[in-house]
Backbone as a chain_set.jsonl record, in Angstrom:
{"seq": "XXXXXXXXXXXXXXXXXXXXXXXXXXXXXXXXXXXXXXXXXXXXXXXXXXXXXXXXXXXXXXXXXXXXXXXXXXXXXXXXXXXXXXXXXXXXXXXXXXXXXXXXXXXXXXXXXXXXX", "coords": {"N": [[-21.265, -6.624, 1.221], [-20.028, -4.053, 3.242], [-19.511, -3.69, 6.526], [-18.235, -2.809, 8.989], [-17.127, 0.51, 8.516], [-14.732, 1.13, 8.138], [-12.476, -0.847, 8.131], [-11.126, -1.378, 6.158], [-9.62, 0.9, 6.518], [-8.124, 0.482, 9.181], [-7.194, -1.63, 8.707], [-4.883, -0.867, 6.886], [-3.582, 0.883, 7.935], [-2.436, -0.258, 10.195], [0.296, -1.189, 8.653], [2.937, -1.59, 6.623], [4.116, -0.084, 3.929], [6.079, -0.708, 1.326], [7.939, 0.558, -1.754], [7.837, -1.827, -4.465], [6.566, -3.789, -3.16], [3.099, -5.584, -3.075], [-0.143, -5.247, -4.218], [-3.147, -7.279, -3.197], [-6.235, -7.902, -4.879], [-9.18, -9.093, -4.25], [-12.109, -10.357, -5.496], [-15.905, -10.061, -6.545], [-15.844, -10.272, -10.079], [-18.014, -9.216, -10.775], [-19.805, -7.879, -9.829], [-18.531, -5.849, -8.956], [-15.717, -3.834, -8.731], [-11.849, -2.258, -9.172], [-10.892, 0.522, -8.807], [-7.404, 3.074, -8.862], [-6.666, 5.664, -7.934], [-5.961, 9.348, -8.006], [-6.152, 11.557, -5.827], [-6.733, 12.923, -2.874], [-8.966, 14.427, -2.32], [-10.666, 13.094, -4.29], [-10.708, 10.346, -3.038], [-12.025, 10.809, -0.251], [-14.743, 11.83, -1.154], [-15.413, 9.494, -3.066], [-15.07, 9.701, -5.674], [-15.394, 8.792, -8.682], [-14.112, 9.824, -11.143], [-11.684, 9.767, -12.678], [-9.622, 8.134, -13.043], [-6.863, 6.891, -12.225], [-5.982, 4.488, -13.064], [-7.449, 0.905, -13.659], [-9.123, -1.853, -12.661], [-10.36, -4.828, -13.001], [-10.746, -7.939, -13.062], [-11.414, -8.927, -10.901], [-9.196, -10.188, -9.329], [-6.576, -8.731, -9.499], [-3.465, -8.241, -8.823], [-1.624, -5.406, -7.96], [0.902, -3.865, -7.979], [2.974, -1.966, -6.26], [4.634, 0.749, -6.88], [6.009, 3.405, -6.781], [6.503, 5.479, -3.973], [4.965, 7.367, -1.634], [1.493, 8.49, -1.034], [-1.036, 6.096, -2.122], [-4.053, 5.004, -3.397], [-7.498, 3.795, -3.409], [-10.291, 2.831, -4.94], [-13.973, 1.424, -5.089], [-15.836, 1.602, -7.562], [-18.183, 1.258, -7.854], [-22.223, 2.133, -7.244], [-22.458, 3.335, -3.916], [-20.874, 1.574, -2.649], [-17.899, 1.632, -1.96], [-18.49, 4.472, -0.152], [-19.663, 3.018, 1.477], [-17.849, 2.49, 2.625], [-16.051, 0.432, 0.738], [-12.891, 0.859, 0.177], [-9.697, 1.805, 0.187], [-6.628, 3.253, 1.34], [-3.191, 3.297, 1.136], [-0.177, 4.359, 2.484], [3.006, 4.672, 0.803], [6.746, 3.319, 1.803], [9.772, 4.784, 0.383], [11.803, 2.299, -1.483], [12.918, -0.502, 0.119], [16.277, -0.768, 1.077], [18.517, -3.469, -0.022], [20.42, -5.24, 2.63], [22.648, -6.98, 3.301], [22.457, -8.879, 6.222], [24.095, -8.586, 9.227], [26.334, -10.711, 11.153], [25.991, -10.967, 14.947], [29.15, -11.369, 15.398], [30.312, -10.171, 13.464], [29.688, -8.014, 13.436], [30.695, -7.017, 16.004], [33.691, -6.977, 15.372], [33.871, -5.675, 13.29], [32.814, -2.891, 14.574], [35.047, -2.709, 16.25], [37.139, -2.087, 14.899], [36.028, 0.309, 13.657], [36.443, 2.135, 15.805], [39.26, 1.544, 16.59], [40.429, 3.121, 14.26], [39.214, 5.503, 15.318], [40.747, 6.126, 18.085]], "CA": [[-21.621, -5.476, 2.044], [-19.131, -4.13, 4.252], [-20.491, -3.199, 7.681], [-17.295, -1.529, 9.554], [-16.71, 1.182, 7.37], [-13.404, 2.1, 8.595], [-12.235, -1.674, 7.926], [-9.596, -1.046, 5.236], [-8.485, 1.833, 6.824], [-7.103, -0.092, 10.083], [-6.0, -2.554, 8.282], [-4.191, -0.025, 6.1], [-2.474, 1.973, 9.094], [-1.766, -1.049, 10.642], [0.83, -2.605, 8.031], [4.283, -0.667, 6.629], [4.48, -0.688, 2.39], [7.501, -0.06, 0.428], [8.17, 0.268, -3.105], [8.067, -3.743, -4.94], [5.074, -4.712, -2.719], [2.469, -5.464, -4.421], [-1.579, -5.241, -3.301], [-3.817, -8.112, -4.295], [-7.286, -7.603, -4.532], [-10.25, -10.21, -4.96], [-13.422, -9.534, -5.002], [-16.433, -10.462, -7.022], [-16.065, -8.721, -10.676], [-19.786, -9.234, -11.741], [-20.619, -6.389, -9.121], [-17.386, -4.76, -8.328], [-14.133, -3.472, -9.321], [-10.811, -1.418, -8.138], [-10.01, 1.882, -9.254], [-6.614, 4.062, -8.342], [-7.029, 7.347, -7.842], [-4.417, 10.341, -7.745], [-6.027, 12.789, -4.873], [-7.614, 12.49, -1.323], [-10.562, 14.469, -2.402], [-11.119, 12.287, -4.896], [-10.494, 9.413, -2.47], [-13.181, 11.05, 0.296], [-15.936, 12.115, -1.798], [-15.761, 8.713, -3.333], [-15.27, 10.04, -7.18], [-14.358, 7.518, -9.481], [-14.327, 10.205, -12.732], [-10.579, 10.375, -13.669], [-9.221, 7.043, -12.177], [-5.146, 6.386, -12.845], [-5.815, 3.058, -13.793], [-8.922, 0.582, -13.408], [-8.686, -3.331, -12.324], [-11.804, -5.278, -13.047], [-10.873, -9.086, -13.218], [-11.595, -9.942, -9.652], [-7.598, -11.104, -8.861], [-6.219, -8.293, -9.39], [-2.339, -7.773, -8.447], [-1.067, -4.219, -7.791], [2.721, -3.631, -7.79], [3.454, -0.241, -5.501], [5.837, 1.246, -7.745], [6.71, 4.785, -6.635], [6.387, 6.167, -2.801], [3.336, 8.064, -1.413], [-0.318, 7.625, -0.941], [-1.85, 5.244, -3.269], [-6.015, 5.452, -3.168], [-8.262, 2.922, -4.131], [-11.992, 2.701, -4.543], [-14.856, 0.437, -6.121], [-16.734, 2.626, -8.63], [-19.679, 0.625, -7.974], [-22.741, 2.921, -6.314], [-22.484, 3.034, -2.372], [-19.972, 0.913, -2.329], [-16.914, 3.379, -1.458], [-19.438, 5.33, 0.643], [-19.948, 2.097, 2.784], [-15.969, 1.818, 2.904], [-15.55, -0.132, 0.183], [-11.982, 1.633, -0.548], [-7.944, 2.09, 0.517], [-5.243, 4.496, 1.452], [-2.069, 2.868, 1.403], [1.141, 4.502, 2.164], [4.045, 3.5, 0.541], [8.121, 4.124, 1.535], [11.196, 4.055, -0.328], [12.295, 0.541, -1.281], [14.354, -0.934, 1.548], [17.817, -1.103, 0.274], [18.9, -5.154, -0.02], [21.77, -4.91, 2.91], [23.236, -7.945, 3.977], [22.618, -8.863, 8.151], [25.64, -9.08, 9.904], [26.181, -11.38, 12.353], [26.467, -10.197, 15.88], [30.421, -11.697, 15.798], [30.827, -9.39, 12.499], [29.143, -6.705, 13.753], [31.776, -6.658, 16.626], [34.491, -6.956, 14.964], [33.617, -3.733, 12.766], [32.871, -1.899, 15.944], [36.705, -2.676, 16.771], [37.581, -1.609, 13.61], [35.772, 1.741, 13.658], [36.815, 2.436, 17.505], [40.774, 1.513, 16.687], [39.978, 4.089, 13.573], [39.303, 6.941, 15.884], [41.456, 6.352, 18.612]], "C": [[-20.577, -5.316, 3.139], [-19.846, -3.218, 5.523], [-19.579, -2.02, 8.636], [-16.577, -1.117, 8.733], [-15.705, 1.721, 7.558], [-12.037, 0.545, 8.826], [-10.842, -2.157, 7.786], [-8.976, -0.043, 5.842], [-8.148, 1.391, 8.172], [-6.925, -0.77, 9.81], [-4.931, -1.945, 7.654], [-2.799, 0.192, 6.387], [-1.823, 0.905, 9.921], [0.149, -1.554, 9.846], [2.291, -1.673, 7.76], [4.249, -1.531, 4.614], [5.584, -0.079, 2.113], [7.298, -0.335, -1.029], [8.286, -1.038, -3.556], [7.023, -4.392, -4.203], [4.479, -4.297, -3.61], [0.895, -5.997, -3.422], [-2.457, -6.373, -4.11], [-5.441, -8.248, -3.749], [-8.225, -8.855, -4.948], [-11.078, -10.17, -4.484], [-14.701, -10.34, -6.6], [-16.39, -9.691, -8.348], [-17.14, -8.681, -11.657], [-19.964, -8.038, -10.83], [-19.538, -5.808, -8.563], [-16.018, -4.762, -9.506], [-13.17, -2.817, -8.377], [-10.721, -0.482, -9.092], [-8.86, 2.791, -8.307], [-6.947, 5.03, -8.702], [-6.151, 7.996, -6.96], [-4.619, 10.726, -6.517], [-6.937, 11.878, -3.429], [-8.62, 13.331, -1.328], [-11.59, 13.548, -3.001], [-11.794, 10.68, -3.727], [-11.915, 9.538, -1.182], [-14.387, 11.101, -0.162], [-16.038, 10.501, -2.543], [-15.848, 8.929, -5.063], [-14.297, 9.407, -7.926], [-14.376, 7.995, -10.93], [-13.145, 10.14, -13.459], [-9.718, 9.153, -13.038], [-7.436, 6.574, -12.718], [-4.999, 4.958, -13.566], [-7.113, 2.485, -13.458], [-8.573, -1.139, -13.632], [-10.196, -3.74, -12.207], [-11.823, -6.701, -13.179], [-11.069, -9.773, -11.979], [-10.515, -10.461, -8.708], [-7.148, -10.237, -9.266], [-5.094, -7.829, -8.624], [-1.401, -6.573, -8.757], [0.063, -4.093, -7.444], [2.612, -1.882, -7.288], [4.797, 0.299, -6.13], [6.442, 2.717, -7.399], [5.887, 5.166, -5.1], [5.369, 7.275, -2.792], [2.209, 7.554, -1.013], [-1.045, 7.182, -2.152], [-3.152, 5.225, -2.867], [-6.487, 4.354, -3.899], [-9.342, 2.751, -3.633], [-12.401, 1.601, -5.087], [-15.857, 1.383, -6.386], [-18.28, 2.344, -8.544], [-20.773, 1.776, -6.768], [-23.034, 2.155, -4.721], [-21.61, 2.446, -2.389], [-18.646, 1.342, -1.525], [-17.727, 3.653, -0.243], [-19.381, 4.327, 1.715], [-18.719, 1.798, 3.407], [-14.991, 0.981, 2.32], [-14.01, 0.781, -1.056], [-10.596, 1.622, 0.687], [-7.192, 3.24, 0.245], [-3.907, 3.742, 1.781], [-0.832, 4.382, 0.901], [2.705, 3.963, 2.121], [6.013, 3.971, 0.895], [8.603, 3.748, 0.705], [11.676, 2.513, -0.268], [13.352, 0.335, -0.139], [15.717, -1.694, 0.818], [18.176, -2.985, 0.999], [20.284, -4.977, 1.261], [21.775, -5.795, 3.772], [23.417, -7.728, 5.75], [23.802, -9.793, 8.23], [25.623, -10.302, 11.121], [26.496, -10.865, 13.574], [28.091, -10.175, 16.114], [30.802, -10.247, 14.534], [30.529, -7.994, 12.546], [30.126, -6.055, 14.689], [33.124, -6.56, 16.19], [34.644, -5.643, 13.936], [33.154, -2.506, 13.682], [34.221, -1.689, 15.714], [36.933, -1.815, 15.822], [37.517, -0.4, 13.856], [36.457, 2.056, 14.866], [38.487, 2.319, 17.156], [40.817, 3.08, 15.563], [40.304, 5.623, 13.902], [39.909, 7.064, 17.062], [43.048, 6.484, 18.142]], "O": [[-20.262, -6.257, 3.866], [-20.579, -2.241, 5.369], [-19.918, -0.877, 8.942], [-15.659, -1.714, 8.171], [-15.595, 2.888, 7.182], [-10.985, 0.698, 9.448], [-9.98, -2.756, 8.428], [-7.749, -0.007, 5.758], [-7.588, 2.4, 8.6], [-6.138, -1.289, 10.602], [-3.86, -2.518, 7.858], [-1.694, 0.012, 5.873], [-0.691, 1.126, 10.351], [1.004, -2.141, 10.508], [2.724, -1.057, 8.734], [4.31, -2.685, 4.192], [5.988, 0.969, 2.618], [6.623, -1.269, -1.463], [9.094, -1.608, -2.824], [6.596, -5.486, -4.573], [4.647, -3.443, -4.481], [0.796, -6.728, -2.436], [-2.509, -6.43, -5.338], [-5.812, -8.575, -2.622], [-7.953, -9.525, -5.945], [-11.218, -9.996, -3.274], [-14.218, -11.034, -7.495], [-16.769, -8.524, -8.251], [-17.205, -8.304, -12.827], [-20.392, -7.063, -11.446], [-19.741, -5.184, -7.521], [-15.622, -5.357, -10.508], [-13.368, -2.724, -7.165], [-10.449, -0.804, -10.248], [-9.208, 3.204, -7.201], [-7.516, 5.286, -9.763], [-5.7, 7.693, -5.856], [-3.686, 10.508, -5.745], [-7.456, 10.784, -3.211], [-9.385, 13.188, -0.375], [-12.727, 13.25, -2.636], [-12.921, 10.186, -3.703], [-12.726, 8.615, -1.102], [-15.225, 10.399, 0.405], [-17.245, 10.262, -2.552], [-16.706, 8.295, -5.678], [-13.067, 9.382, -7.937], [-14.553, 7.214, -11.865], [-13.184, 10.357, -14.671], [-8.888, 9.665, -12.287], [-7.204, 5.872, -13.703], [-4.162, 4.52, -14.356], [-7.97, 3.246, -13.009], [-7.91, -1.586, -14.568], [-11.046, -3.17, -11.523], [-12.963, -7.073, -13.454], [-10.941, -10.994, -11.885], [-10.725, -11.009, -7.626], [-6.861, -10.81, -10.317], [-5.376, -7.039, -7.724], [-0.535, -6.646, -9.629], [0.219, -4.271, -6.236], [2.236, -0.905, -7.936], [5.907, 0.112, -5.631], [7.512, 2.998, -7.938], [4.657, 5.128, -5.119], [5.023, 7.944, -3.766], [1.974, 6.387, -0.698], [-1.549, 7.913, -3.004], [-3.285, 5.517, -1.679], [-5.936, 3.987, -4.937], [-9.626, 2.567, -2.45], [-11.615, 0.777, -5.555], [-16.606, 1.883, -5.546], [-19.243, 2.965, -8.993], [-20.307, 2.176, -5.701], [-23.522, 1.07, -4.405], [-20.958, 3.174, -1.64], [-18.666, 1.268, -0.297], [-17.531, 2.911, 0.72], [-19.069, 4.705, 2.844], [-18.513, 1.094, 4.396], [-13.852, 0.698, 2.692], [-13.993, 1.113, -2.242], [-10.737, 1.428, 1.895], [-7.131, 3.967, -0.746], [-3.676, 3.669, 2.988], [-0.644, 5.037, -0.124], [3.362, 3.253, 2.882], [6.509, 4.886, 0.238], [8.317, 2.712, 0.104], [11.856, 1.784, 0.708], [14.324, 0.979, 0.255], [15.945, -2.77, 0.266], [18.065, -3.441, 2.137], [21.298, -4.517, 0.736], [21.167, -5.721, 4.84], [24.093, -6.916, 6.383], [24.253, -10.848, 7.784], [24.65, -10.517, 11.844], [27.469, -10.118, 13.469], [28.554, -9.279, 16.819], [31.599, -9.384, 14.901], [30.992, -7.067, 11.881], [30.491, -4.894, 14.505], [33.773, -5.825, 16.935], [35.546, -4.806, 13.981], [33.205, -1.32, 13.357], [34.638, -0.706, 15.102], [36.882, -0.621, 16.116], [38.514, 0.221, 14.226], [37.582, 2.362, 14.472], [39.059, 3.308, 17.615], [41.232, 4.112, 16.091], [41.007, 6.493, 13.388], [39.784, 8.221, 17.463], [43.91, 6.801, 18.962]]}, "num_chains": 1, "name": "protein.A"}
């Protein structure tokens, strides 16, 4: 039973996803499940009729594969309704780009700066 129904959604807004994370759910799956779902009506009203995919083993690991709002409910009745559900948004993967060191960082300053003078 979840009691603050607004739970998942500050944990949600709290956090920062990118593409290659990955969501891991666990939960009991004798009386629950996860469903994705495309829209944010869907996602309000709590309608679990046309679901993008459907995760029911309890351990469930979700890979965020493409940028946007990802939705997720539990199909189970009331459940959703009580808050049992997610809005994650996700950015663009964060490009792999080697940290400089502050000495290398200055030294490509110079660089640029001799450049344009």
């Amino acid at each position: 039973r979840v009691y603050d129904s607004d739970f998942y959604y500050k944990w949600s807004i709290e956090k920062q996803f990118h593409v290659g994370d990955s969501l891991l759910f666990e939960y009991g799956n004798e009386v629950n499940d996860v469903l994705e779902i495309s829209g944010d009506l869907e996602f309000k009203f709590c309608d679990p009729t046309s679901p993008i995919a459907v995760h029911k083993t309890g351990q469930d690991l979700v890979k965020l594969t493409k940028p946007g709002v990802h939705y997720f409910i539990s199909s189970e009745t009331g459940h959703c309704e009580a808050g049992l559900k997610l809005r994650v948004v996700v950015a663009p993967e964060v490009p792999n780009v080697p940290k400089l060191s502050l000495i290398q960082r200055f030294i490509r300053w110079l660089r640029s700066f001799r450049a344009h003078h």
